[in-house]
C-alpha angles and dihedrals in degrees: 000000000000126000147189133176131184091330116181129187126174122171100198108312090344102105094206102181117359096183123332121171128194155162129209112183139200128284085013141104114222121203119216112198145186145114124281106296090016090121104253097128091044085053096048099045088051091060083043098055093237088108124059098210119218089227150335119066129279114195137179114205098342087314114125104228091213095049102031100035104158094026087052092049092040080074101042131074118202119211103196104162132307092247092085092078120122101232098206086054116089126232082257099046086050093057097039091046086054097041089053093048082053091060099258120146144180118332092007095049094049086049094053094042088052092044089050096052087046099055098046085043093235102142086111092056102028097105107045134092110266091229112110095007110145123262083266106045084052091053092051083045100052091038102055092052091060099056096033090108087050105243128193085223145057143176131189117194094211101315104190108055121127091008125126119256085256096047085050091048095054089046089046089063098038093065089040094057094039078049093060094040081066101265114152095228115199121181147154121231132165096192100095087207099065093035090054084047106040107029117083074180148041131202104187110197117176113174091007100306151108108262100168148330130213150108103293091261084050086060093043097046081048087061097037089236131111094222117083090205093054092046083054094053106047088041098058095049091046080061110093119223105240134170131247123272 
């Protein structure tokens, strides 16, 4: 489980995230939505421990982020992008370096690096450079390396963009079945297809804070339209800008 609670961020007179609340629970995927600057990517680094906030709690899995900080990540992975790849690694030597940053070693590192590699279906590619592999190679790829510890939670900062339609398929299928094998899956989209598909929840934010939470029909009952992104829309407008306490 994934939790944040009154969270505020400014960076100077930007007010990034001036208290935004949410929940993401087990064997889900939680969508966290909101226009450009609305404060979805604040939110997520600072899950991630990649954000000090100013104030309010982030946990992961009861573990407070600030206080606990190792013991908190040791049960996150964090999906950034798949650019971060190092093309002269192979698919092996990724998951290994990133076992071995998670504190995995010997036996028990080989064993999560082959399981890995046998639940993303990459023993065909596991031993290439990563260099010139195809959109969808990377993303198994990426996103093996961040599981690879296997972790009870995982979030994904818009993990589709700029992907093929193949490569969004496949990914499509990968967080449905680790959703399935219990994760608590927390990402951000902006594409309301695969948010209607893939979210058994919704976190709304406008101005850098919580609007509203719910199932997609419970968003769209809440602004009295059929059309999520409708419901988003109007919701978001209906928001008042405001400034940090």
């Amino acid at each position: 489980m994934i939790e944040v609670e009154s969270y505020f961020k400014s960076y100077g007179a930007v007010h990034a995230a001036q208290g935004v609340s949410l929940k993401a629970g087990d064997a889900a995927i939680t969508t966290l939505l909101g226009g450009n600057g609305s404060g979805k990517t604040t939110t997520l680094r600072a899950i991630a421990g990649l954000i000090r906030p100013d104030s309010g709690r982030t946990a992961i899995d009861g573990l407070d982020v600030r206080r606990d900080r190792i013991a908190a990540l040791k049960r996150l992975g964090f999906f950034a992008d798949r650019f971060g790849l190092y093309p002269r690694l192979t698919v092996r030597e990724h998951l290994e370096l990133s076992a071995a940053v998670h504190g995995l070693k010997g036996a028990a590192l080989t064993s999560a690096v082959q399981r890995t590699i046998t639940l993303l279906d990459m023993g065909s590619i596991a031993d290439r450079r990563t260099a010139g592999m195809s959109q969808g190679q990377q993303v198994k790829a990426a996103l093996g390396r961040a599981i690879v510890h296997k972790p009870a939670n995982l979030i994904l900062d818009e993990p589709t963009r700029g992907l093929d339609i193949f490569a969004v398929r496949l990914l499509r299928e990968l967080l449905k079945r680790l959703r399935a094998e219990g994760l608590c899956i927390l990402m951000s989209s902006h594409i309301m297809a695969e948010v209607a598909e893939l979210s058994d929840a919704i976190t709304l934010i406008a101005h850098g804070r919580t609007v509203t939470t719910g199932t997609p029909a419970e968003i769209c009952a809440r602004a009295g339209v059929t059309s999520l992104e409708d419901a988003i829309v109007a919701l978001s407008a209906s928001t008042p800008e405001r400034t940090a306490a």
